[in-house]
MARTORTOR-607760 format. One record per atom (N, C-alpha, C): y, z, x; residue in three letters. Coordinates in steps of 0.1 Angstrom, whole numbers, plus 5000, padded with zeros to 4 digits. Atoms other than C-alpha are relative to their C-alpha. Example, Ala and Ser with C-alpha at 12.3 -4.5 7.8 and 13.67 -1.06 7.14 Angstrom:
residues 2
498850005009Ala495550785123Ala501250005009Ala498950004991Ser498950715137Ser501150084992Ser
END
This chain:
residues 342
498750034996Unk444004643098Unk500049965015Unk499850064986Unk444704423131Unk501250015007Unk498549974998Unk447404433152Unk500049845006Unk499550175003Unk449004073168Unk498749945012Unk500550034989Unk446104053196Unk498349974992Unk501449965009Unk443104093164Unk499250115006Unk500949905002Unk442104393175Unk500250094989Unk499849925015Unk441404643148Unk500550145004Unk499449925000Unk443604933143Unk499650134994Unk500649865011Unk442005113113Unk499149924992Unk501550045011Unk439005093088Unk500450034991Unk500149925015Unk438905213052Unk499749964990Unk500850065017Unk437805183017Unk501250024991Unk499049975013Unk439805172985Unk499249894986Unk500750105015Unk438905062948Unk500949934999Unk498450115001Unk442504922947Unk500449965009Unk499649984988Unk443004782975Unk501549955003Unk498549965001Unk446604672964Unk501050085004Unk499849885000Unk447305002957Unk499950115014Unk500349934983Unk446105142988Unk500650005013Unk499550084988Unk447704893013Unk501350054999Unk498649975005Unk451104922993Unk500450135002Unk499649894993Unk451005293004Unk500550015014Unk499850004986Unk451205253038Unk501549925001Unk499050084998Unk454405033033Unk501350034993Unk498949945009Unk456505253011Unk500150085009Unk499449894991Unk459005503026Unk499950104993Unk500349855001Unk457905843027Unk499950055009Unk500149894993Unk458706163038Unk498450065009Unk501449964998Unk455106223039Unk499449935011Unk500650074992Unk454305993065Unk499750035012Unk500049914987Unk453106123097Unk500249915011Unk499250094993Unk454305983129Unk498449885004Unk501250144998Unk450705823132Unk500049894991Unk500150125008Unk450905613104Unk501149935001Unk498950094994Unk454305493113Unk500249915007Unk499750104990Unk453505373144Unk498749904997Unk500850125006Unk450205203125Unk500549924998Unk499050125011Unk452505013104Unk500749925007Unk499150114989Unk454904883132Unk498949915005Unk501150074993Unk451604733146Unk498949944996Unk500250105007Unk450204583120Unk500249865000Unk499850195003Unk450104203118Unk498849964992Unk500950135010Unk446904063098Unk499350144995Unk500949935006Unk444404213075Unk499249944995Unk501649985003Unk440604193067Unk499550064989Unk500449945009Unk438504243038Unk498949974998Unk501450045008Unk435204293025Unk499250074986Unk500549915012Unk434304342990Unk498650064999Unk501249924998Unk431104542987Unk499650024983Unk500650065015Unk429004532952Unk500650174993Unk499849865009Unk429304972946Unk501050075012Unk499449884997Unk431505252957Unk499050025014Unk501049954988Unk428705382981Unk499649895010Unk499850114995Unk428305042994Unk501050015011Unk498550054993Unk431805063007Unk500250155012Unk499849894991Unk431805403021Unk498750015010Unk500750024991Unk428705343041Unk500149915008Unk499350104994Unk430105023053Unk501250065010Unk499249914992Unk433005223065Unk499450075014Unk500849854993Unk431105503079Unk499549925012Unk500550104986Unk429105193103Unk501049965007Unk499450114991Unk432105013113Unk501050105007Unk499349854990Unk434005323123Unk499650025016Unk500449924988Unk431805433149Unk499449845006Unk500150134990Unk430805073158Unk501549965006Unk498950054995Unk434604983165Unk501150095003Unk499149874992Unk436205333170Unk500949954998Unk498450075000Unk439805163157Unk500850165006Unk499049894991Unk442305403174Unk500750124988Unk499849895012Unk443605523137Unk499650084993Unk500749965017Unk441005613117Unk500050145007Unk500749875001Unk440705983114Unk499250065000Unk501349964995Unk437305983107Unk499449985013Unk500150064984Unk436905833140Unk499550175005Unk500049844996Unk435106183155Unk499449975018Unk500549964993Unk434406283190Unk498650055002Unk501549884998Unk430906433200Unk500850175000Unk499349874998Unk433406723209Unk500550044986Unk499049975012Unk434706733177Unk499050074988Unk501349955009Unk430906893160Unk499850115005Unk500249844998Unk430307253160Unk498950044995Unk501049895004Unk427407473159Unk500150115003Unk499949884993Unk426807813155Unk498650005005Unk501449984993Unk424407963178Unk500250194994Unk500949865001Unk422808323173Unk499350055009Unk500749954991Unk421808463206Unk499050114999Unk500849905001Unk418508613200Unk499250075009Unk500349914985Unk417508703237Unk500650135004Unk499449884991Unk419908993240Unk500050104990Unk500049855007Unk419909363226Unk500749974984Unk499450045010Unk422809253206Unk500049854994Unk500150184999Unk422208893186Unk501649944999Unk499150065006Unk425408763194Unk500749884995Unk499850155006Unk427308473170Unk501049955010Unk498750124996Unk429308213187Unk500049864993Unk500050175001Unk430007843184Unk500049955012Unk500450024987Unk428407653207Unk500449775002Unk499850175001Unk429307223213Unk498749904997Unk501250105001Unk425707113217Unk498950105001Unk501849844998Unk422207303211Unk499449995012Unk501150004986Unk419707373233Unk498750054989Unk501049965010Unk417007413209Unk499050095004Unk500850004989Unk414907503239Unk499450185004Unk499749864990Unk416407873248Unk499850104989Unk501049885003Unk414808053224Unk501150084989Unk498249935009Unk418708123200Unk499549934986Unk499850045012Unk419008043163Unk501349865001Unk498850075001Unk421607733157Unk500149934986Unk500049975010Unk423007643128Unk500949855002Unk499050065001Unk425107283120Unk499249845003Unk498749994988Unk426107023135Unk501450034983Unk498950025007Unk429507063116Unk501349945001Unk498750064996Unk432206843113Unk501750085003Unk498649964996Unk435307053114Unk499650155002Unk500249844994Unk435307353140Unk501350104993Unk498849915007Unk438407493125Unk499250084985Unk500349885010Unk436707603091Unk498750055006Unk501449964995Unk433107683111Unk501150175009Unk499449904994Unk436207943133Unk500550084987Unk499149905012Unk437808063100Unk498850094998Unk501149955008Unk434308143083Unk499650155011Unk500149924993Unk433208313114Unk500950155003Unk498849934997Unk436408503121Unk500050094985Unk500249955014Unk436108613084Unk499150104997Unk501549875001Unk432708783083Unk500150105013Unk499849894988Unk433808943118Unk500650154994Unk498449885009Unk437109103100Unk499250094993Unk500349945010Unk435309173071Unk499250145001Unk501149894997Unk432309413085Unk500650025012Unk500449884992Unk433809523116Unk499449945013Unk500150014989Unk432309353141Unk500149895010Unk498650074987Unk434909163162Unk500250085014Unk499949954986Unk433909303194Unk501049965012Unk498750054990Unk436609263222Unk499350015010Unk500449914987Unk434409423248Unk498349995001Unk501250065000Unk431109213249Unk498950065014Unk500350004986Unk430209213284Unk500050145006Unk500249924995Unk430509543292Unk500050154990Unk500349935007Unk428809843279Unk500450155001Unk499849845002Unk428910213267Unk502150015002Unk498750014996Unk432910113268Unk500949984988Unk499250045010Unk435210143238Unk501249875001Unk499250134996Unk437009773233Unk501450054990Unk498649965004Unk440609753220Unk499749994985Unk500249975015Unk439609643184Unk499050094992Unk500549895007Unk437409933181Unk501550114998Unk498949885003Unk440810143185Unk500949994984Unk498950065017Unk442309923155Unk499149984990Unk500750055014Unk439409903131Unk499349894998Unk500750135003Unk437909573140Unk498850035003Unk501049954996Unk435109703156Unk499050105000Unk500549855006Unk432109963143Unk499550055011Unk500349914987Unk431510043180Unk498749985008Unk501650064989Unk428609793193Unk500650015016Unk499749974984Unk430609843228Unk499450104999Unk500149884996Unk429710183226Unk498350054999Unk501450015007Unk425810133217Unk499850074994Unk500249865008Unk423710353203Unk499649964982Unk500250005017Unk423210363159Unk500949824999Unk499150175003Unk426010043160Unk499549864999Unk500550104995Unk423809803179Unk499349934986Unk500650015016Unk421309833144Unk500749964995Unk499650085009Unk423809793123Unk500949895002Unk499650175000Unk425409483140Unk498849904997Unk501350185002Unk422009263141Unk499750064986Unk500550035015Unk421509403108Unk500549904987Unk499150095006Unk424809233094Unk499849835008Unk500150144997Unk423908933118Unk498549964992Unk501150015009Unk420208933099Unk500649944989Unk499750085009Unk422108853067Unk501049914998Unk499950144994Unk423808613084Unk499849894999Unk501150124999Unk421008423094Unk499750024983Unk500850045014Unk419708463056Unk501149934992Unk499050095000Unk423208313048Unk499949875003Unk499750134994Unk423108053066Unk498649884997Unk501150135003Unk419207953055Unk500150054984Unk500150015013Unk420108023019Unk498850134995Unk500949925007Unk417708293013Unk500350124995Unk499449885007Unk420508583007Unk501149965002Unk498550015004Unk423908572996Unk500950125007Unk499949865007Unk424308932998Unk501850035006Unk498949994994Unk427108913026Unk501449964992Unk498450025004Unk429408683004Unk500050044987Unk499249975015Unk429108872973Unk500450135005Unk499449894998Unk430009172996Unk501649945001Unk498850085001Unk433208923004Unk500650004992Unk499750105010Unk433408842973Unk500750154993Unk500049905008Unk433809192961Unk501450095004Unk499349914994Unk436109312987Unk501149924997Unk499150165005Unk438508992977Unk500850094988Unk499250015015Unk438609112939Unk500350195003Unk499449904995Unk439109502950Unk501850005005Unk498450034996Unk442309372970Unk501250024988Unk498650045011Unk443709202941Unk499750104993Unk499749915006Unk443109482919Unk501250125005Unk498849954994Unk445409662941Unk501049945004Unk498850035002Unk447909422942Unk500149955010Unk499650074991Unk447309312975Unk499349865006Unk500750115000Unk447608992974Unk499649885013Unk500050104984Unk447908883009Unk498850015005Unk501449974999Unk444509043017Unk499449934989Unk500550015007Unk443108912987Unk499449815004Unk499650104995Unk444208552998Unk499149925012Unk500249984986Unk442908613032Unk498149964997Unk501349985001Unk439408683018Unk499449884996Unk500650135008Unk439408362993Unk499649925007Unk499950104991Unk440308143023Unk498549985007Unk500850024989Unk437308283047Unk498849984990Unk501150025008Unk434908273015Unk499949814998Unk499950175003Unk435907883010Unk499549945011Unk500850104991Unk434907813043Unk498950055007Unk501549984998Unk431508003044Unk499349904992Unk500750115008Unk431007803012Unk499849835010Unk499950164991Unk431607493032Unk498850005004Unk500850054989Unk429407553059Unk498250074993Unk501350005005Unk426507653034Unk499649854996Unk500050145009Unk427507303014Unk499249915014Unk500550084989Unk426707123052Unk498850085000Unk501349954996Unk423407343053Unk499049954994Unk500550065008Unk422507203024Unk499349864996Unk500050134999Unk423106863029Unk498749955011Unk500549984993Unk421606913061Unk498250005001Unk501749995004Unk418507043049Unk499249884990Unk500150095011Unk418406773020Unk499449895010Unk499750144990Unk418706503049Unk498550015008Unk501149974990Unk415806653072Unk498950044993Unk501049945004Unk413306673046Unk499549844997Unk499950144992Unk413306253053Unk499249974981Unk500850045013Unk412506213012Unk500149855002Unk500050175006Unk411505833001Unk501050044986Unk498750055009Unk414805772979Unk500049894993Unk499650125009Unk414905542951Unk501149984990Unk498849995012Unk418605472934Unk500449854992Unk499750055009Unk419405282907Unk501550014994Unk498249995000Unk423405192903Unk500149914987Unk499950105007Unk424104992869Unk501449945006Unk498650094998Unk426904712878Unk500549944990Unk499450035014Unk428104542847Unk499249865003Unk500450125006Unk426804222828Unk498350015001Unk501449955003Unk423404402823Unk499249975017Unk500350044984Unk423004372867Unk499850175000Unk500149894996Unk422104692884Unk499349975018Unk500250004988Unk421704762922Unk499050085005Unk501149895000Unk418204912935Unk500449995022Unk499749944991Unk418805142969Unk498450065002Unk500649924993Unk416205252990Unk500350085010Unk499249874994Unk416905573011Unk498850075006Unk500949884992Unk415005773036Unk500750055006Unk499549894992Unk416306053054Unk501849945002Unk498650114999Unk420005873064Unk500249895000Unk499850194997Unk419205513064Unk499549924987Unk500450055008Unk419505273041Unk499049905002Unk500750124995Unk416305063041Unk500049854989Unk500450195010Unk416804773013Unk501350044993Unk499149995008Unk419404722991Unk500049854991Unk500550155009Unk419404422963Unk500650034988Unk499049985016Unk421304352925Unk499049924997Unk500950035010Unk418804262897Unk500449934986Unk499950035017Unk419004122863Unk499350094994Unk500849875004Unk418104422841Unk499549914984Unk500950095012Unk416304222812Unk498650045001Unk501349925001Unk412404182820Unk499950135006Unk500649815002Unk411504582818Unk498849955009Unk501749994993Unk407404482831Unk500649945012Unk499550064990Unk409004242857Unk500450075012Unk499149884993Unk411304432871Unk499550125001Unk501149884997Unk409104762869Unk499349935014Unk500350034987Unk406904552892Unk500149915015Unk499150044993Unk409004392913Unk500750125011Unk499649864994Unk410704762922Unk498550005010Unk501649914995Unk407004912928Unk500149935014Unk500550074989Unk406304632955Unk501150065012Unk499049934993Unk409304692971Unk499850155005Unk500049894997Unk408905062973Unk499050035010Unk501250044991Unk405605022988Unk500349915011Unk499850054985Unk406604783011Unk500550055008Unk499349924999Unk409304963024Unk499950145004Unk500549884996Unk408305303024Unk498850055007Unk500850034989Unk405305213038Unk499649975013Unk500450054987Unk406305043067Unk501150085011Unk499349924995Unk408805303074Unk499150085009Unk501149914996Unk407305503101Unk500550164998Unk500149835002Unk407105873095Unk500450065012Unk499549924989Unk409206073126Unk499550134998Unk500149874999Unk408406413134Unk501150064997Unk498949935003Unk410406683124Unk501150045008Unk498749944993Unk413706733140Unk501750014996Unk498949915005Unk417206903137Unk500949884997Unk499450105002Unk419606643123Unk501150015010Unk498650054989Unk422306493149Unk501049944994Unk498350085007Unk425806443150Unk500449864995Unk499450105007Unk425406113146Unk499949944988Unk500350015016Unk423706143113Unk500850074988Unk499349935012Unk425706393095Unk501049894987Unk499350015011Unk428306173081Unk499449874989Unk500250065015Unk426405933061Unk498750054991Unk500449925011Unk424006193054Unk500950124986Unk499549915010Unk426806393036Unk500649904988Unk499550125008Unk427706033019Unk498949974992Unk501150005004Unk424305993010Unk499650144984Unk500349905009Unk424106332995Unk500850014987Unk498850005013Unk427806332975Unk499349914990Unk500350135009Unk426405972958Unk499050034991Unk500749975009Unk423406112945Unk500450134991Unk499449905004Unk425006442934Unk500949924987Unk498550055007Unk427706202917Unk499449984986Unk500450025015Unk427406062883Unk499949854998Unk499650165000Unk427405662895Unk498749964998Unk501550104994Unk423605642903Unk498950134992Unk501249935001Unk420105742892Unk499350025010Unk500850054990Unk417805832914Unk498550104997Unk501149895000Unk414005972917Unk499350015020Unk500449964988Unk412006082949Unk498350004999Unk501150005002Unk408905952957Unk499250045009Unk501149894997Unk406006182970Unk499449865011Unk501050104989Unk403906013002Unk499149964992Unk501450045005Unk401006052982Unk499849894991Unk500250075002Unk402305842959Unk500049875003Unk499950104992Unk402505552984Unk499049944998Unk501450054995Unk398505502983Unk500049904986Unk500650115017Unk397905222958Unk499250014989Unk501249925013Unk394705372942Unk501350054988Unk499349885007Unk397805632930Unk501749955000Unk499050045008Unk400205352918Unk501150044987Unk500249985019Unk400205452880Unk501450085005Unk498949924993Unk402805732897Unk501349934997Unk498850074992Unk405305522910Unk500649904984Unk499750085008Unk404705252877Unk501150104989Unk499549855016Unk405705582849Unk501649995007Unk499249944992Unk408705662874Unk500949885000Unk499050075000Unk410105352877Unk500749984987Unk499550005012Unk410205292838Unk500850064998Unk499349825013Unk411505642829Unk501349965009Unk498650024991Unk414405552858Unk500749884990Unk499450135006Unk415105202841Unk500350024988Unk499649975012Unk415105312808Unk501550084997Unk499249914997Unk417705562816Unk501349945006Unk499150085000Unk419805312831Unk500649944994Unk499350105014Unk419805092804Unk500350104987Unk499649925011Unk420405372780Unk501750035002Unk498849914997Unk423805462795Unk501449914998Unk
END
């Protein structure tokens, strides 16, 4: 959307894009005063069809942050990504959210994540829940005010407490690397307790901070998916027996191409080459924590293969070496076959 000078105002995707535009131009209550004053400033509009779904939202995702229009929402700040940190230098490990890591200092961190609001719910949630919502950090052997009301099991006051705070922040961290739950089925438990008693506002309360631990496990996930830099091969069928082959490493798309799905041998090795090229001349980065600026089309990345639009398989370095083709040959069939079966 441009306004009368051609600069661009806003980005976005739509399957209808009829449909989509024609919202913006119907009266509704629902309209917030931003999109109001979009619309008065409107004058021309831009399109680019794109072959798939994923196509279009990664298209998006680039031109956003290449042209920052002033509307878009996803439009994000650096300020606007949240991590938690885990201070493991001091007696007590304490959790905060911190803007930018320091990988350096020797703390646990956890993210980046896009919206600090449910990263403060979640947190705030597991505080309530166990107790330890310290008010009175900074200074010791001192009872803080929400130990007087029950928020606090009395890490101001040291002593037995200190234990069982890093013990609850221990399954925490096992939370947060997926290796124990235990915390949100104690959540989970104190939730359905509530409602058995009827109270439903507590009960409510619980769902909410459980929805947005889930969240910030879902981004851990993604997260981790993303920084394990697999060789990605997807397979999208398009219609009139066409299909679109996607290569994918860690966040980036490296090829993309629409095929005639007919010769099977052909096209088996046609792919291969490709893959091998490609994955090949990709260079292999060392391991490091994924950045803000990767998250959002690694979580676009992740939804698409998760989805139900695309096939996809994951191919092994080893299989890269040519002697240990044969691999790659089986892999692509059994993918194509499956395409064309559907």
């Amino acid at each position: 959307m441009k306004d009368s000078h051609d600069g661009i105002l806003y980005v976005g995707k739509a399957k209808n894009l009829k449909k989509r535009v024609q919202t913006y131009f119907q009266h509704s209550k629902s309209h917030s005063e931003k999109i109001k004053r979009l619309v008065k400033n409107i004058k021309n509009f831009e399109f680019i069809l794109t072959d798939t779904e994923f196509d279009a939202f990664m298209l998006e995702c680039s031109l956003i942050k290449k042209l920052k229009p002033i509307y878009n929402k996803k439009m994000k700040s650096p300020q606007s990504y949240t991590y938690i940190v885990i201070k493991m230098n001091e007696a007590c490990h304490w959790i905060e959210i911190a803007g930018n890591p320091n990988i350096n200092d020797g703390n646990l961190y956890f993210g980046p994540y896009p919206n600090k609001n449910s990263v403060e719910r979640a947190i705030q949630g597991i505080k309530e829940c166990f107790k330890i919502n310290c008010s009175n950090q900074a200074k010791k052997n001192t009872a803080c005010l929400n130990h007087s009301i029950g928020l606090c099991i009395g890490i101001c006051l040291g002593g037995s407490a200190v234990e069982q705070y890093n013990s609850i922040i221990n399954k925490i961290i096992a939370l947060l690397n997926r290796t124990d739950t235990i915390i949100l089925d104690e959540m989970n438990q104190k939730m359905l307790n509530a409602s058995e008693k009827f109270d439903f506002e507590t009960a409510a309360k619980y769902r909410d901070y459980i929805d947005s631990i889930n969240s910030l496990i879902h981004k851990e996930i993604v997260i981790e998916f993303t920084e394990e830099n697999k060789n990605i091969v997807i397979i999208e069928s398009l219609h009139d027996s066409t299909i679109k082959l996607f290569l994918i490493k860690g966040n980036k798309v490296l090829f993309s191409e629409i095929y005639l799905l007919n010769d099977f041998n052909y096209l088996c090795a046609l792919i291969k080459a490709t893959i091998l090229t490609h994955f090949n001349t990709e260079v292999l980065t060392p391991y490091k924590r994924i950045s803000k600026d990767d998250i959002d089309e690694a979580q676009i990345i992740y939804s698409y293969l998760k989805g139900s639009n695309c096939r996809y398989l994951v191919i092994p370095e080893k299989w890269l070496d040519l002697e240990l083709g044969t691999e790659v040959d089986e892999s692509i069939d059994k993918l194509l076959k499956e395409v064309a079966s559907e």
